[in-house]
N, C-alpha and C positions, 0 to 999 in steps of 0.2 A: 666317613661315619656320620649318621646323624638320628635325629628325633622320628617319630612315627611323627603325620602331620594332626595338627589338632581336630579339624573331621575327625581322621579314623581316633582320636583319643575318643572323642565326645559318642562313636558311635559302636566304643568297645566300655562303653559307661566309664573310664577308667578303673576298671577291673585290671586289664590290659594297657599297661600307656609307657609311654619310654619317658620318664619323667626327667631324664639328661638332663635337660634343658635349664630344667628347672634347681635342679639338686645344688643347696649350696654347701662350700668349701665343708661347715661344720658336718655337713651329712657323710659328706664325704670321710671325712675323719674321727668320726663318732658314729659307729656301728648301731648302736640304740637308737638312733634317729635317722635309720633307715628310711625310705620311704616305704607305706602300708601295701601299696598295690602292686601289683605284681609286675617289675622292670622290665622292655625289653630292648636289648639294644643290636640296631644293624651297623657293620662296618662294608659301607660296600670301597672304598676306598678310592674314589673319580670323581675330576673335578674339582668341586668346590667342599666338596668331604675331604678329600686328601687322607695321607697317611694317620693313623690312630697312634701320635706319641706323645709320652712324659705322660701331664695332665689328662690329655685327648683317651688314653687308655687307660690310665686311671679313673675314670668315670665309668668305663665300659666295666672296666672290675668290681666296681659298687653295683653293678645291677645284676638281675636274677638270671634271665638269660641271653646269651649273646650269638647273632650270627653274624659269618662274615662271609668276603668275597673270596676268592681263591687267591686274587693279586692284589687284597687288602695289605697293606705293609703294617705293622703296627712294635712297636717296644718301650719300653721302662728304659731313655737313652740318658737321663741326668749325671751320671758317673761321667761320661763324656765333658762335663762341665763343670765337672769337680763340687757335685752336689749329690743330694738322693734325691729319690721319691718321694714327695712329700704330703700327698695328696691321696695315702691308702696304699700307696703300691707294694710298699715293704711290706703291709703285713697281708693285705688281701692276696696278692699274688702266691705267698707259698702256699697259701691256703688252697688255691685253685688248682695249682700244677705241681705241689710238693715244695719243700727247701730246698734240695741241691738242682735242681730244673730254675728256681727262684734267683736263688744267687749267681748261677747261672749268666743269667739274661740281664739281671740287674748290673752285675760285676761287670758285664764285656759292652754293656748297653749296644744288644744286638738286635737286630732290624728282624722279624720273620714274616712271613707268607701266614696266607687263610691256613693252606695246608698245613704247613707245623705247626698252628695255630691250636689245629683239629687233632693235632697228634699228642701235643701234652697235655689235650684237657682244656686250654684258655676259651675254647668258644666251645655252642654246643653244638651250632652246624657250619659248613663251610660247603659255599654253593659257583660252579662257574659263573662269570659275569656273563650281562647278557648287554646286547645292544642297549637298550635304553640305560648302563649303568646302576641298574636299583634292585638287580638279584636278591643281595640281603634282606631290602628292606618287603618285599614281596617274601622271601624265606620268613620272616618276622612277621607278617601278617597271615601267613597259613600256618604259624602256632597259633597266634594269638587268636585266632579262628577256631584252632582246637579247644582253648583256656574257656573260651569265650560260654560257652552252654552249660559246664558247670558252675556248682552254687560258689556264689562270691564271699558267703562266707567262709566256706569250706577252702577254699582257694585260698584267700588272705590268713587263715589260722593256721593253715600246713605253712604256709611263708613265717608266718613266728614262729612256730614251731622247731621248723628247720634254722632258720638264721639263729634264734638263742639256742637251740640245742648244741650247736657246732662250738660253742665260746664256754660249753661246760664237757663235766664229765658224763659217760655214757648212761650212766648210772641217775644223774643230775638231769641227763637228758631225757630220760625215760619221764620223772616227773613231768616234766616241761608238757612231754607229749602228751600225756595221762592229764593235766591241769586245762591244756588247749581244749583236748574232748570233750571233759566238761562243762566248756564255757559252752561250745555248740548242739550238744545232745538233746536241748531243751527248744531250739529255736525253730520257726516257721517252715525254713527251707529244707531241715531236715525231715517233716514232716511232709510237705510238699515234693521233696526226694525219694521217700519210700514210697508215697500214693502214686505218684508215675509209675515207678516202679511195676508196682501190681498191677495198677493199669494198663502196663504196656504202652507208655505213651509221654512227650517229652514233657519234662518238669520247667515248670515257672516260676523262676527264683525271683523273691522280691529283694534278698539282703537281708532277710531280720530272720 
């Protein structure tokens, strides 16, 4: 597993950046101090990556989106050790793959593949390895290719949006949603967004 390199961070403005690296223990453990930009993280699992466990996949579970290799190994093994997760896993994981998939994996501290990975939900794509070893991270830079042209504000407001709407009711969430549009209805690149629009031609977001 590991980081996109700092080039492509500085060259995706970190709109797009796999901020891992950087994310500390508190972030990890405090949902509200999420990082604002939009996460992505590769698991290509060779080498000097190795397997994605305990903490190593806890980290991947703090971010927004995750790909992996097909013979990525990755689990939540601390039960093994006669501990937990302590580092998000308990509460982020059922949230990604359900409770009884959660306990699960945590209970048996079991080892899985890209593939079952792909199957309960844990990543969002799962790609064969390829010679050079860096499938994922190549997978993770043709999202982040996609992210990339849309307004960055637009981007990072659905990311609050979504992250606090998930921690309330649906009802609570609807505000949430209603209060984000708000903030951005009024701003430069929404204007900038429709004028393409009608023009027929690509929009130039500045951020504001």
């Amino acid at each position: 597993m590991g980081p996109l390199t700092t080039s492509v961070r500085h060259t995706f403005h970190s709109l797009c950046t796999t901020a891992v690296r950087s994310m500390s223990t508190n972030v990890m453990l405090n949902p509200k101090d999420d990082a604002k930009e939009v996460v992505l993280k590769y698991l290509d699992g060779k080498d000097n990556d190795g397997p994605a466990l305990g903490g190593g996949l806890e980290l991947a579970l703090a971010t927004d989106i995750r790909v992996a290799a097909l013979e990525t190994k990755m689990g939540l093994v601390e039960t093994k050790w006669a501990i937990i997760p302590g580092g998000g896993g308990t509460q982020r994981l059922p949230r990604i793959v359900g409770t009884a998939k959660a306990k699960e994996l945590i209970y048996t501290a079991r080892l899985i593949d890209g593939q079952e990975a792909m199957k309960i939900g844990l990543v969002n794509q799962v790609v064969p390895q390829n010679k050079n070893g860096d499938a994922a991270y190549q997978a993770a830079l043709t999202i982040a290719r996609e992210i990339l042209p849309n307004g960055p504000i637009g981007v990072k407001v659905a990311k609050t949006a979504i992250s606090k709407g998930l921690q309330v009711s649906i009802t609570d969430g609807l505000e949430i949603e209603k209060q984000c549009y708000a903030k951005i209805v009024d701003t430069k690149d929404r204007v900038e967004g429709l004028a393409a629009f009608a023009a027929k031609r690509m929009p130039i977001y500045q951020g504001m």
